[in-house]
DOLO-390083 format. One record per residue (C-alpha): residue number from 1; residue in three letters; x, y, z. Coordinates in steps of 0.25 Angstrom, whole numbers, plus 2048, in hexadecimal, padded with zeros to 3 digits. Example, Ala and Ser with C-alpha at 12.3 -4.5 7.8 and 13.67 -1.06 7.14 Angstrom:
<nodes>
 num residu  xx  yy  zz
   1    Ala 831 7EE 81F
   2    Ser 837 7FC 81D
</nodes>
This chain:
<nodes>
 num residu  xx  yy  zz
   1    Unk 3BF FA5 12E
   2    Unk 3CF FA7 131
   3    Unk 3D1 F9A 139
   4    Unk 3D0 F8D 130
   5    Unk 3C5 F87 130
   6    Unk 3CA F78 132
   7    Unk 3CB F79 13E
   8    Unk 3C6 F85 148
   9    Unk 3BA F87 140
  10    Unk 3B5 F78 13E
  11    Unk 3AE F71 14D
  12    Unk 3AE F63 150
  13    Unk 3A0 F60 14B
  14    Unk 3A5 F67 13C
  15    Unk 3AF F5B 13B
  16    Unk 3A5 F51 135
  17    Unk 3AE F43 138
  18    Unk 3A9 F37 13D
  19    Unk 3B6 F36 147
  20    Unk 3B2 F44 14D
  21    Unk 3A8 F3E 156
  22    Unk 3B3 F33 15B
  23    Unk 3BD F3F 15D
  24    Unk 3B2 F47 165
  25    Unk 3B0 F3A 16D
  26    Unk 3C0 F37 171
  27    Unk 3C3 F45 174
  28    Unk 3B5 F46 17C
  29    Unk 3B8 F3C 183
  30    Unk 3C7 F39 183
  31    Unk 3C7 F32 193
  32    Unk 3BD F26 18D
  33    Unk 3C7 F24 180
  34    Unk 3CE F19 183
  35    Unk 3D8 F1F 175
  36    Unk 3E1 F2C 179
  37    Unk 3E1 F32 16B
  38    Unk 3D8 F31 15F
  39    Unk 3E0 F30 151
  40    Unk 3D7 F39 146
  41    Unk 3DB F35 139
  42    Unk 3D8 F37 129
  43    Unk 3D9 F41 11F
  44    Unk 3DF F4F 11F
  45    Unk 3D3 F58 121
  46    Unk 3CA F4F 128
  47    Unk 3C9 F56 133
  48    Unk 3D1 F4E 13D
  49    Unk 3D9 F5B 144
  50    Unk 3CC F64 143
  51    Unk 3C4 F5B 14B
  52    Unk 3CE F5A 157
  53    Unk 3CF F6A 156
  54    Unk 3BE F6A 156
  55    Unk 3BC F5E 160
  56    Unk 3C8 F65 169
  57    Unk 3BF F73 16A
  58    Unk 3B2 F6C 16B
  59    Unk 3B6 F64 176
  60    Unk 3BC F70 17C
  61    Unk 3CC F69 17B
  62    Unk 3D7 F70 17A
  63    Unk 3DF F6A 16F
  64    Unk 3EF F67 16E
  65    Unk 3F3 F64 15F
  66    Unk 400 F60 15B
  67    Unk 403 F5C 14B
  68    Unk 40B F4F 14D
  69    Unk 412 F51 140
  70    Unk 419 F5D 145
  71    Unk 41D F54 151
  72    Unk 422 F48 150
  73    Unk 42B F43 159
  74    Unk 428 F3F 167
  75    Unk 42D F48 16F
  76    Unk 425 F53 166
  77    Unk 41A F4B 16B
  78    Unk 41C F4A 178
  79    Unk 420 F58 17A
  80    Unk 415 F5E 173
  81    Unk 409 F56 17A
  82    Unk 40E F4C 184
  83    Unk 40A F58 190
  84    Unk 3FF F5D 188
  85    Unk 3F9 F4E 189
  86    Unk 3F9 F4C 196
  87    Unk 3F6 F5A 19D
  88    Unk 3E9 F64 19B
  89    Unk 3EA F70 195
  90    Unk 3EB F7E 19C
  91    Unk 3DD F7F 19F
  92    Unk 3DA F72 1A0
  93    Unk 3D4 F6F 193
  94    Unk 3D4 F60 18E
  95    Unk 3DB F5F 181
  96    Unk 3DC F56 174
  97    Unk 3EB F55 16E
  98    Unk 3E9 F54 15F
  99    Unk 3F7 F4E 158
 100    Unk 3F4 F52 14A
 101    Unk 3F8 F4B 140
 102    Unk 3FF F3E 145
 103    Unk 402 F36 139
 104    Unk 40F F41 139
 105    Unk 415 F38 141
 106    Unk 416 F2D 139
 107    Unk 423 F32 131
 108    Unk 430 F2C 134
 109    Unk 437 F37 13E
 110    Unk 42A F37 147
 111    Unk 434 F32 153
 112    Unk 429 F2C 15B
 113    Unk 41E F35 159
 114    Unk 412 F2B 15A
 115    Unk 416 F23 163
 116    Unk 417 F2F 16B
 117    Unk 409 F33 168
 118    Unk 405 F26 16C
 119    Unk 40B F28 179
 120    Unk 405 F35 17C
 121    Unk 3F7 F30 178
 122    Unk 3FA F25 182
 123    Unk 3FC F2E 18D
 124    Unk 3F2 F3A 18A
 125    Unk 3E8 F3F 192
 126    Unk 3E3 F48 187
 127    Unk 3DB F42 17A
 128    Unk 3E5 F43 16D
 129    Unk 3E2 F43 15F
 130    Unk 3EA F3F 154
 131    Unk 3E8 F42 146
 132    Unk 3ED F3D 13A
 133    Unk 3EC F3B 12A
 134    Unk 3F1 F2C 12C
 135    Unk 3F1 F26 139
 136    Unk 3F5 F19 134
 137    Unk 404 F1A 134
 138    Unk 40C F10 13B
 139    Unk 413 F1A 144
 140    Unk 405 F1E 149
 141    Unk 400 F10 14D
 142    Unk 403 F13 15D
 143    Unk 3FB F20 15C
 144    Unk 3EF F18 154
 145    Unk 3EE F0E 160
 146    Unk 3EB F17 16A
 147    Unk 3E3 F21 163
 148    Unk 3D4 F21 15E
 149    Unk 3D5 F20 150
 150    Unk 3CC F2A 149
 151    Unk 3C7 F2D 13A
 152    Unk 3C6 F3A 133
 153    Unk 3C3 F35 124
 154    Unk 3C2 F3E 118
 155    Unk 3B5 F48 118
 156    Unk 3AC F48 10F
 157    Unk 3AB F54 106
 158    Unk 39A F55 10A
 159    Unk 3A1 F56 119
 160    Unk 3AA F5F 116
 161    Unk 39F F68 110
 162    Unk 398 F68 11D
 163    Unk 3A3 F6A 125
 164    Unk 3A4 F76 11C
 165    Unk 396 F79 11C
 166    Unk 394 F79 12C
 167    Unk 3A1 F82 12E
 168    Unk 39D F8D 123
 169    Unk 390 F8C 12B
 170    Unk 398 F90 139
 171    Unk 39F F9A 131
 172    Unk 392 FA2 12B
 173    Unk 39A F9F 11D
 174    Unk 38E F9E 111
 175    Unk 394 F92 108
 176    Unk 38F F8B 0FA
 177    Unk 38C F7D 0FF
 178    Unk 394 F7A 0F2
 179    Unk 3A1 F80 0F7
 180    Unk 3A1 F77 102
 181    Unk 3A0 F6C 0FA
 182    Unk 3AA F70 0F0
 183    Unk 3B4 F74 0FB
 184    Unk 3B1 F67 102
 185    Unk 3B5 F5E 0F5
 186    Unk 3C0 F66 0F2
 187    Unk 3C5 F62 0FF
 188    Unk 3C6 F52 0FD
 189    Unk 3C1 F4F 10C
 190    Unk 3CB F59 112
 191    Unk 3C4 F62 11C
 192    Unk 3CC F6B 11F
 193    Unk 3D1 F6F 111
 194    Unk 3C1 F70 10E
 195    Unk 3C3 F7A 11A
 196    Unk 3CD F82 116
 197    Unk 3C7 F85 108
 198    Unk 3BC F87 10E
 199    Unk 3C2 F92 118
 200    Unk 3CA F97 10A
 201    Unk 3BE F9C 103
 202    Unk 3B6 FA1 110
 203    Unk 3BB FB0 10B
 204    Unk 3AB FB4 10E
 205    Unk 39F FAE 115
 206    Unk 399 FA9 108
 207    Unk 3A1 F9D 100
 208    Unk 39E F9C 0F2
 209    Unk 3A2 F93 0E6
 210    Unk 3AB F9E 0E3
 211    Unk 3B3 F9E 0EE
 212    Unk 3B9 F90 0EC
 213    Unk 3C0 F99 0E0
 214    Unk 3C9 F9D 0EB
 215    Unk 3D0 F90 0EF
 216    Unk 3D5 F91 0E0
 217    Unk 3E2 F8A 0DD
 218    Unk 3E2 F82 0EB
 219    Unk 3D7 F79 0E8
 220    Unk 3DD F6D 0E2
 221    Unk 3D0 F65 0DE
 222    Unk 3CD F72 0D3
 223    Unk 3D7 F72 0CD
 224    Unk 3D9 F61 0CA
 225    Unk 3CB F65 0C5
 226    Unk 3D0 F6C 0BB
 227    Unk 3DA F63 0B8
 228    Unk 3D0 F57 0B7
 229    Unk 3C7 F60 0AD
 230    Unk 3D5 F63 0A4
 231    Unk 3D5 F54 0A3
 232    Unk 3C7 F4E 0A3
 233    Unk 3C0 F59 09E
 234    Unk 3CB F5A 092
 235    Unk 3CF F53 085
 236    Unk 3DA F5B 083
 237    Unk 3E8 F53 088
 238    Unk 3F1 F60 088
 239    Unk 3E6 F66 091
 240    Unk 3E4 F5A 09A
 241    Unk 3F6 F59 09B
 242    Unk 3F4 F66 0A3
 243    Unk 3EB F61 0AE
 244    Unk 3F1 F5E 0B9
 245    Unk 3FB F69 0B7
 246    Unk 3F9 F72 0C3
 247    Unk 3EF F6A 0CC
 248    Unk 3F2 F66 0DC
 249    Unk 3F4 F58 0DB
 250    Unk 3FF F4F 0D7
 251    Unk 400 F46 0CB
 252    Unk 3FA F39 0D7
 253    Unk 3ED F43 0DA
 254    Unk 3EB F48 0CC
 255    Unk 3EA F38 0C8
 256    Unk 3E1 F36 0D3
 257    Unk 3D8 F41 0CE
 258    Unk 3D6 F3D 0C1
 259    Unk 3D5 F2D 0C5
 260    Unk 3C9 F33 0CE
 261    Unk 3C3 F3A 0C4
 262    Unk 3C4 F33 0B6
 263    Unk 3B7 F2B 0BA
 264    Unk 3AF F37 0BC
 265    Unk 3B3 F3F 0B0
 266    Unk 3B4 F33 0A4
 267    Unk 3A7 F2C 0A6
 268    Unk 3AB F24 098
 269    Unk 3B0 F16 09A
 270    Unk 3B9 F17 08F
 271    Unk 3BF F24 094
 272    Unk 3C1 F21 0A2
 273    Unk 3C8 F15 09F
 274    Unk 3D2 F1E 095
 275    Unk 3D3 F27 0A1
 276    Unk 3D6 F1F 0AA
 277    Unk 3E1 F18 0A0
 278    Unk 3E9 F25 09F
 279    Unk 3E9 F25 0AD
 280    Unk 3ED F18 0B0
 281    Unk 3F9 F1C 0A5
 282    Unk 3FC F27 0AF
 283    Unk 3FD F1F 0B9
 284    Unk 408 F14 0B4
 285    Unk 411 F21 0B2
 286    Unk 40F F27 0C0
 287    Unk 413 F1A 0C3
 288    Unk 41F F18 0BB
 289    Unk 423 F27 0C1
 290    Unk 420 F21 0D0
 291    Unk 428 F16 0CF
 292    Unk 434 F19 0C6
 293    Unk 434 F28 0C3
 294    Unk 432 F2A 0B7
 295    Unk 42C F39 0B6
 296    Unk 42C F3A 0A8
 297    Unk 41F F32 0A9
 298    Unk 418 F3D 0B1
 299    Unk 415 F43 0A4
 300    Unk 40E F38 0A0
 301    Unk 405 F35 0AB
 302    Unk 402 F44 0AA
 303    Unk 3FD F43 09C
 304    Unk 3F6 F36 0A0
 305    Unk 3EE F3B 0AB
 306    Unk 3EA F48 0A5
 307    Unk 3EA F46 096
 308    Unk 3E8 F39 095
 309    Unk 3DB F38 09E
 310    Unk 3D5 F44 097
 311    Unk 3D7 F3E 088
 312    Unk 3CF F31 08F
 313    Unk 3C3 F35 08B
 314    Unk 3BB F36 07F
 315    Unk 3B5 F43 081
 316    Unk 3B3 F4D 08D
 317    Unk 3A9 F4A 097
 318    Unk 39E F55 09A
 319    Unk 39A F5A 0A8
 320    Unk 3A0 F5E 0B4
 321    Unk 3A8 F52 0BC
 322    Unk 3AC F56 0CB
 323    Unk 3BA F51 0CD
 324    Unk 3BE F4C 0D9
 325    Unk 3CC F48 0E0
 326    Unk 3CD F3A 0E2
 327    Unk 3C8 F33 0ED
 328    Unk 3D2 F27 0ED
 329    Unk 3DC F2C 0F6
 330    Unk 3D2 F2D 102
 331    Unk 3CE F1E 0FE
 332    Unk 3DC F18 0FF
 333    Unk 3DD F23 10C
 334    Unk 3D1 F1A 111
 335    Unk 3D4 F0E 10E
 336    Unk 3E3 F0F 115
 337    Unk 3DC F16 121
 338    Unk 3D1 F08 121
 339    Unk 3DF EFF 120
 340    Unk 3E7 F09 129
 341    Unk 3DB F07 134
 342    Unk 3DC EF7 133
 343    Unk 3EA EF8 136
 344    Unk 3E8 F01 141
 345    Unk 3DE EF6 147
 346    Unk 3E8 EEB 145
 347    Unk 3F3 EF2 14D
 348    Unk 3E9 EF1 157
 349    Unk 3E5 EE3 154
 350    Unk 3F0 EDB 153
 351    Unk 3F8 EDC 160
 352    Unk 3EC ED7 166
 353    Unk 3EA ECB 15B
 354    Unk 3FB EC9 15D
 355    Unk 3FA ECA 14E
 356    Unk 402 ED2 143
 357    Unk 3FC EDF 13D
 358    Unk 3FA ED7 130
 359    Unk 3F2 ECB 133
 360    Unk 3E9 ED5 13E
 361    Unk 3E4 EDC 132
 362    Unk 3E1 ED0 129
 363    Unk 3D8 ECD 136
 364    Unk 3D2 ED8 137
 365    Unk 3C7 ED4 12F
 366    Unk 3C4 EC7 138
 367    Unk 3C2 ED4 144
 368    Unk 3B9 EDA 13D
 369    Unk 3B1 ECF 13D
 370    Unk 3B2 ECF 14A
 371    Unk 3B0 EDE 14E
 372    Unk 3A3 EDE 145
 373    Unk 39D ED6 150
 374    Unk 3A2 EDE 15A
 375    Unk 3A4 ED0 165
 376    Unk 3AB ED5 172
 377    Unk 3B7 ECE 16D
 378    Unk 3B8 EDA 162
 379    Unk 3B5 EE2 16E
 380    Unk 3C0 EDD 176
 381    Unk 3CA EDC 16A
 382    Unk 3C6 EEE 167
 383    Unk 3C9 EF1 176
 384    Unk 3D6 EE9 175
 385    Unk 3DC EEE 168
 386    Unk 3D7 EFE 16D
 387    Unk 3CE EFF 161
 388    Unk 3C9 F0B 15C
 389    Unk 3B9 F0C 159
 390    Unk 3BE F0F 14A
 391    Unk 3C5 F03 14B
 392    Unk 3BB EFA 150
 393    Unk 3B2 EFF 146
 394    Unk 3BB EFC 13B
 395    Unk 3BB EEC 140
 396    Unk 3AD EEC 142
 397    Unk 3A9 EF1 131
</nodes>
C-alpha cells in the first residue's frame, strides 16, 4: 500500500457520484457531444480529478493533465496543449486532457488564460475536462458556455464508508465497520482525506479502534471535541477560558462549532437561550474588532464564547452528546452554487431574449413554467441557447 490510495487504488465504479455516469458517457462517446469539454465542479475531495484518472484507464485513454493554476497565461497554455489537442499520441492512443483546477485562472495576472482555454476547447479533437472548486467566476464565463457543465456534490459520510469498505475489500484489509464510519465523519464529505487516514493507519491487514490513535494530533475534529467537553461538560469558568487554546480552527470555525452544537448539548429552554446570549455578545465584539480594530475586544469574545456559554446552564447535562462541525457552510456553498447555476442559464438566455442579465433572471420563473411543459417551443429555446441536460432540468423543477 505505497502508492495513495486516492487515486491509483480506487476504479471508476468505487466513485459513487451521480455525474460519473454523465462523464463515462461524454468521454465514451465524445464524436455525438455536441460540447468539447466537460466542467466538473464542487468540493475539494469529491472526487472530481480521481474519476478522470479512473474513467481514463477504464476506457483505456491516455491522459494529459495540466494544473491550470500553475499556468496561467495563454501562451503557457497554448504551448502546453495546443499540439497535444490536435494530434494522437505515439501509439495512437485516444486521450482526455484534464485542465485541473481551472478556477486558478480567475486572479488578476491570468493574462488571458481562459479565454485561451476556450479557444482550445473550440478547436479540439480530443475530449477535455475541467475541474474546479468554483466554476462561476466571471473570467470563466467563455469556458462555461462551451463545456458541459457537471456536479460533484459533497459525499455522504455512509458513502464514503462504502467507498472505504469496497476498497479494504480489494485490498484483503480486515476493518471494524465502525472505523469506517468514524473516519468517514471525521472527514466532512471529503473523500480523499478519508483516504488518506484511511491509508495512514493501514500499518497491518487488520484495522482496529485503536489504530485511529495513530492519527493523534492531526485530527482536528478530537481535539474541538475536547474543547466543546471543557466548555459544555464544565461549570467551571477558568477551565472553560482555556478551551479553545490549542485547537485547529480559527476564532470564525470555533463560533461555528459551538452555534452548531449549543442545541444538542442544552436541551433546557432557559439555558439555551442564555447560551446563545453570550454568544451573540461574542459576536457584537468580533464585530466591533472587524470593522474598527479594536483587538483589545478579542479577550472579550474569548471569555464570552468559552465561559460564558459554559456558565449558561443550571447544572451539567448527563450522557454522551456526538459533536459535529457545522453544516452551514455547505448550505450557504449550495445555495451560491443554486443562484450561480441561474446565472449561468441567464448568460445563455438573454442574448437570445435581447435582454439584460438582470431582468432574464427575474424571468426565469415564467420559463420554468414553460420547461415543466416541455412544448417544442422549450425544445427550440434549449437547442438555441446550447443548454446543458442539468440546465434543462433545473427549468423544468
Amino acid at each position: 500500500m505505497g502508492v495513495p490510495w486516492t487515486v491509483q487504488k480506487v476504479l471508476a465504479k468505487d466513485i459513487l457520484q451521480p455525474g460519473m455516469a454523465q462523464l463515462r458517457t461524454f468521454l465514451s462517446e465524445f464524436k455525438k457531444q455536441k460540447k468539447k469539454a466537460a466542467f466538473l465542479y464542487g468540493p475539494s475531495g469529491t472526487g472530481k480529478t480521481s474519476a478522470v484518472h479512473a474513467l481514463a484507464h477504464e476506457l483505456n485513454l491516455e491522459i494529459l493533465e495540466l494544473n491550470a493554476s500553475d499556468v496561467r497565461n495563454a501562451d503557457g497554455i497554448q504551448s502546453k496543449l495546443g499540439v497535444a489537442s490536435q494530434q494522437m499520441s505515439l501509439f495512437s492512443r485516444s486521450k482526455v486532457i484534464l485542465v485541473d483546477e481551472v478556477d486558478g485562472l480567475a486572479g488578476n495576472n491570468d493574462r488571458g488564460g481562459a479565454p485561451a482555454i476556450a479557444s482550445l476547447i473550440a478547436d479540439s479533437k480530443f475530449p477535455i475536462v475541467l475541474t474546479a472548486n468554483d466554476p462561476w467566476e466571471s473570467k470563466l464565463s467563455s469556458v462555461r458556455s462551451k463545456s458541459l457543465m457537471i456536479e460533484f456534490p459533497v459525499y455522504d459520510y455512509l458513502v464514503i464508508a462504502e467507498i472505504m469498505k469496497r476498497l479494504c475489500a480489494r485490498e484483503n484489509v480486515s476493518v471494524e465497520e465502525s472505523v469506517l464510519k468514524t473516519l468517514a465523519r471525521r472527514s466532512g464529505g471529503d473523500l480523499r482525506a478519508a483516504l488518506t487516514d484511511l491509508q495512514t493507519i493501514s500499518i497491518s491487514k487488520t484495522i482496529t479502534k485503536e489504530h485511529l490513535g495513530i492519527l493523534g494530533d492531526r485530527d482536528r475534529e478530537e481535539s474541538m471535541h475536547n474543547a466543546l467537553l471543557k466548555v459544555f461538560k464544565n461549570s467551571d469558568p477558568v477551565i472553560a477560558l482555556t478551551a479553545f487554546e490549542h485547537v485547529g480552527e480559527d476564532l470564525d470555525g470555533s463560533f461555528l462549532w459551538v452555534d452548531e452544537n449549543v442545541p444538542k448539548e442544552y436541551t433546557n429552554i432557559q439555558d439555551r437561550a442564555r447560551a446563545y446570549e453570550a454568544l451573540a455578545r461574542a459576536d457584537v465584539y468580533r464585530g466591533r474588532i472587524k470593522r474598527r480594530q479594536h483587538w483589545h475586544f478579542l479577550t472579550s469574545v474569548n471569555a464570552l464564547l468559552s465561559a460564558g456559554v459554559a456558565v449558561a446552564k443550571d447544572q451539567k447535562y448527563p450522557g454522551i452528546v456526538n459533536y459535529t462541525p457545522t453544516t452551514r457552510i455547505l448550505k450557504i456553498w449550495q445555495a451560491n452554487m443554486k443562484y450561480q447555476k441561474r446565472k449561468a442559464i441567464a448568460e445563455k438566455l438573454a442574448p437570445l431574449l435581447h435582454s439584460s442579465m438582470k431582468r432574464t433572471i427575474k424571468e426565469l420563473p415564467f420559463l420554468q413554467v414553460l420547461f415543466k411543459k416541455n412544448t417544442e417551443s422549450s425544445k427550440a429555446i434549449a437547442d438555441a441557447a446550447e443548454l446543458d441536460p442539468e440546465e434543462i432540468e433545473w427549468l423544468q423543477r
